[in-house]
N, C-alpha and C positions, 0 to 999 in steps of 0.2 A: 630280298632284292636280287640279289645273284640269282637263285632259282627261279625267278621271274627273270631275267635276262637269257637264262641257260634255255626256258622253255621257249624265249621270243625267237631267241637263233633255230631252235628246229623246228618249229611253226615257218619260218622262212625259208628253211630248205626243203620243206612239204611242198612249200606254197611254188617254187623255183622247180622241182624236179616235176611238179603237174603242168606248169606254165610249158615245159620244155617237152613232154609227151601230147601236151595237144598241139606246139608247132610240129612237131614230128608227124599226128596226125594230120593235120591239114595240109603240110607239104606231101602228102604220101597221095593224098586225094587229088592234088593239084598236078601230080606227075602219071597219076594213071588216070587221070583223063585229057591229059595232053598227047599220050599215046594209045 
């Protein structure tokens, strides 16, 4: 049970740290082509 929670928490910070590199992505596309 623990090592099934221990695994849910880093599957979640996988999931957060890609969620957070593709707004980065598309804010970065969103700024060079407004200039």
């Amino acid at each position: 049970m623990n090592f099934f929670f221990e695994n849910r928490k880093r599957e979640w910070k996988a999931m957060l740290s890609l969620w957070l590199i593709l707004a980065m992505l598309l804010a970065g596309t969103a700024i060079s082509s407004k200039f």
